[in-house]
N, C-alpha and C positions, 0 to 999 in steps of 0.2 A: 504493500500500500504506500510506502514512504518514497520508494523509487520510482512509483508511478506519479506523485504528487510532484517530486522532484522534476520530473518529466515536465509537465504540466504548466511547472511554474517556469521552464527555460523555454515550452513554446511561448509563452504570453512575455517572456521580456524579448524572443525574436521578432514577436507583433509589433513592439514598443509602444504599449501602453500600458498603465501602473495595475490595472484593475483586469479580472475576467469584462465584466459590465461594460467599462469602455472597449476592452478590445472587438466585443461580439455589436455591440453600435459601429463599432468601425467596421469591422466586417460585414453586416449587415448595409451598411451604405457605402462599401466596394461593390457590393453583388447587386446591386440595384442601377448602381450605375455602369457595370457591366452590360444588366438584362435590360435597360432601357435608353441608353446615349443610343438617338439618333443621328446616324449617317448617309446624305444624300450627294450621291456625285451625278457630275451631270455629262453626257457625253453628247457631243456636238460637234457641228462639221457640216459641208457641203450633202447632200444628197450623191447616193451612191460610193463614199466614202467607205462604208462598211461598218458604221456607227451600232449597228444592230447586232451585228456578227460580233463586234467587240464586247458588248452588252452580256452578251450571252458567253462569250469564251471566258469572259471575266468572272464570273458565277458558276462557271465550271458546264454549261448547258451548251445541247448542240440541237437545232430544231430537227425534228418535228417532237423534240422531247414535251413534256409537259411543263408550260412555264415559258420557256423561248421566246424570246423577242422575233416576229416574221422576218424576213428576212428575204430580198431579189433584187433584180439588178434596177427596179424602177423605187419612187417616191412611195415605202412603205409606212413612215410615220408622219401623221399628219398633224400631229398635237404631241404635246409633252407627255411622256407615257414611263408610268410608273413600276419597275419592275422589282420586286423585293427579293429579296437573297432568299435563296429554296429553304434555310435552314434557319437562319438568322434575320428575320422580319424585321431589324429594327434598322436591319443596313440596305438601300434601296437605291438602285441602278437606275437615272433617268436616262429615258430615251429620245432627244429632243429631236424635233424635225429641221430637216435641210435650211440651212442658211442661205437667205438669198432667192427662195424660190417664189413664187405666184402668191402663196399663203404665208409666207413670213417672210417679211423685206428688211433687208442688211440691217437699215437705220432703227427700225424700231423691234430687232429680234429679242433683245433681253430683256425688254418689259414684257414681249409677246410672253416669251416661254417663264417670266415671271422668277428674273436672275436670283431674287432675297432667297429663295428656296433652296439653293444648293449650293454645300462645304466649297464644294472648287467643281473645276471645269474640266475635262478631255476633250482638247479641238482635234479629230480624226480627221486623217487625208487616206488617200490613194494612192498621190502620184505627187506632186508638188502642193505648197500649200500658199494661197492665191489670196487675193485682195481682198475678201469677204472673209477669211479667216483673220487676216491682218488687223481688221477692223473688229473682227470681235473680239480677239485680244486685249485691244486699246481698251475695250468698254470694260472689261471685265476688270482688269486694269484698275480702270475708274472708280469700278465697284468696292477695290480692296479687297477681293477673289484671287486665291491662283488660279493658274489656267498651265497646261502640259501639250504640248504637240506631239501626237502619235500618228506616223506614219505606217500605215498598215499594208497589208499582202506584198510584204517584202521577201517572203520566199518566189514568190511568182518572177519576180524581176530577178532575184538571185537565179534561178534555175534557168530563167533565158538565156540572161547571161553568161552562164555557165556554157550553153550548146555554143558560144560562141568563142569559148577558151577563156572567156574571163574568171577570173577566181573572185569567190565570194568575199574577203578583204576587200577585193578592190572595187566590186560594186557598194556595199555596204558604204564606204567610203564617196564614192559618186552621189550616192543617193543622199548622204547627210552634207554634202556642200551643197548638194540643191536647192535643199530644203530651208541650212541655215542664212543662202544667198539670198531665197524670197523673202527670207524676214528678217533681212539686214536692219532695216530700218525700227525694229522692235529692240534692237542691241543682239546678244547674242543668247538666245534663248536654248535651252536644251531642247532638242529634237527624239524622241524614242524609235526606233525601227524594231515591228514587231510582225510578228504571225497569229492569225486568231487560231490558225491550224494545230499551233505546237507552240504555248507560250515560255516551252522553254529555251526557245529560239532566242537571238538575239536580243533585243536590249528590256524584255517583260520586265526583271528581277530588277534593273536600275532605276526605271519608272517606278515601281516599287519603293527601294528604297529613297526615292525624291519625295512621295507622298508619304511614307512615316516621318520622312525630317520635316514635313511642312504642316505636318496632323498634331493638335497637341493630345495628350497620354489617352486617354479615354476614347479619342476614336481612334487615332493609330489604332489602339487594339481593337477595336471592333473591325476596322479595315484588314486589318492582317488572319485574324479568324474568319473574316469570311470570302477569302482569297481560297483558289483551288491548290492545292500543293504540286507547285512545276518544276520543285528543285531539292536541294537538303537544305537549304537556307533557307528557304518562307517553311520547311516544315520544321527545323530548329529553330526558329521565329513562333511559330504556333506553339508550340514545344512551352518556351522559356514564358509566355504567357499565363498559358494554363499552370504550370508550375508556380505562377505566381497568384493567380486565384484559388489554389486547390483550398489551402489553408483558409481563406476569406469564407469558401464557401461552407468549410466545414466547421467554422467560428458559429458562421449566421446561422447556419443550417439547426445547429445546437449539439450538432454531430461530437465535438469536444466535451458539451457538453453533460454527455451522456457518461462519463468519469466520475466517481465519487469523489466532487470538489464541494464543498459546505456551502449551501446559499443557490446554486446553481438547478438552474431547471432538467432535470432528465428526459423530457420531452427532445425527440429529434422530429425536426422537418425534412421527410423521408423525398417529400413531393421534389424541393429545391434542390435536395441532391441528384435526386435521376432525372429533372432535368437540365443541371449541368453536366451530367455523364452525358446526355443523349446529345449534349448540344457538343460534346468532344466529340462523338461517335462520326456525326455526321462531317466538323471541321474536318479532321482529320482522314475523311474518305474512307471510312469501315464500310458503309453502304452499298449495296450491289451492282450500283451506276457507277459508281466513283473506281469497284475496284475492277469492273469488266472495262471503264476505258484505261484503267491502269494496264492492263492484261492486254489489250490491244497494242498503246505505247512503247510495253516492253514482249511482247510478242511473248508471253508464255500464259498457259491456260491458267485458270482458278479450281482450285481442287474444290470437288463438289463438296467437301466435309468441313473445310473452310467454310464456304462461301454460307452454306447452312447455320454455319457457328455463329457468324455474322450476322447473318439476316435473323437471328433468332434472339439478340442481345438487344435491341432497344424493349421488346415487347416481355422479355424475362425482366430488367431492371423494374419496368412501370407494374408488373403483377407481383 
């Protein structure tokens, strides 16, 4: 009993708070602001750009899944359209429509799509990024908003160039003087080159880390939880997260408190912990979706005994 108190008492001064009481208030309003900091990013760009594909690659969805932003080569969003993370509701993907077109004109685009609404900005291109991005830049700018330029379906122009003996250096390289040359005149902005194909392609994981240094603590971390895992870095990112709520939740939860400690409620909130387990399950790609595209990526099947294991853990936690 003494060495379990002793325990007890060295978790609560690693919490660094003087009391059980305050640390489980403290704990209690980490996990709260965990389950509820809302995070809206907004991704924009010309029509046909591939604003939709990004939407979706980014969330880890590939249409005709359930969920999916549409997706074709003509003017598929016609209004600012709300897409929420499959797993993580409070973090929500906008899908804004074409800049510059018939229904939203350059000048008046960020009142249109209603700019106060959203953390920061992703201006998508295709190909170079033209006067109509330049200008929503400025405004956004104006707004006191970041804003990020992603250059997308950059494997398409790497594998041309390829058939023609170029080496993918040296186009990667072509493609980012282009791009920084259009937007000379914004100074020298960072440019992303990526693939919605395979985000762990070229430059996903830098875009990444530009938006954790530009997120303050509370949504970084909801941004990085609800990012699909493309590398061992955003999963040792996810990783070093959870490790640091685990104890939050198990303060609040009253999980600790289920300890013979004098004065402390033995009651646990059974509910708060299995839905932070489920809500790892899913970050972390245990789900059947997440691990059949992982099995496609790295070309080796899912053992059926696995895969049962998995598919059988959110609904054992909740009964």
């Amino acid at each position: 009993m003494a060495d379990q108190q002793d325990y007890l008492r060295a978790l609560l001064k690693d919490f660094g708070e003087p009391t059980w009481e305050w640390a489980i208030a403290k704990a209690r309003e980490m996990v709260d602001r965990l389950d509820n900091i809302t995070l809206n990013i907004a991704v924009t760009g010309e029509t046909g750009a591939g604003k939709s594909s990004f939407v979706n690659a980014i969330r880890g969805l590939q249409e005709p899944a359930e969920g999916a932003a549409p997706t074709g080569t003509t003017e598929t969003t016609m209004e600012p359209t709300m897409y929420p993370h499959p797993t993580l509701p409070n973090v929500n993907f906008w899908d804004l429509p074409g800049i510059g077109t018939s229904h939203f004109k350059a000048k008046t685009y960020l009142k249109d799509v209603k700019c106060q609404n959203y953390d920061f900005f992703i201006i998508v291109s295709a190909s170079r990024f033209k006067e109509n991005d330049m200008m929503l830049a400025n405004e956004i700018k104006k707004k006191k908003k970041n804003f990020y330029f992603v250059r997308t379906k950059t494997d398409i122009d790497v594998t041309n160039e390829e058939r023609k003996g170029v080496t993918e250096e040296a186009t990667l390289q072509k493609i980012r003087n282009n791009c920084l040359e259009n937007l000379r005149t914004l100074g020298s902005p960072s440019v992303f080159l990526i693939t919605t194909e395979n985000l762990a392609r070229f430059d996903f994981q830098e875009l990444v880390n530009n938006l954790e240094r530009d997120l303050p603590d509370n949504k970084r971390d909801a941004m990085v939880m609800s990012l699909p895992i493309h590398s061992k870095e955003s999963l040792d990112k996810k990783y070093n997260i959870v490790k640091k709520a685990v104890w939050a939740v198990a303060f609040a939860s009253g999980g600790i408190a289920a300890a013979p400690v004098p004065g402390l409620s033995l009651l646990c909130d059974v509910a708060m912990i299995v839905l932070f387990l489920i809500k790892c399950y899913y970050s972390f790609g245990l789900d059947d979706g997440s691990l059949e595209k992982l099995s496609k990526r790295v070309n080796k099947p899912i053992l059926e005994e696995q895969q049962l294991e998995y598919r059988l853990l959110p609904h054992d936690l909740c009964s």
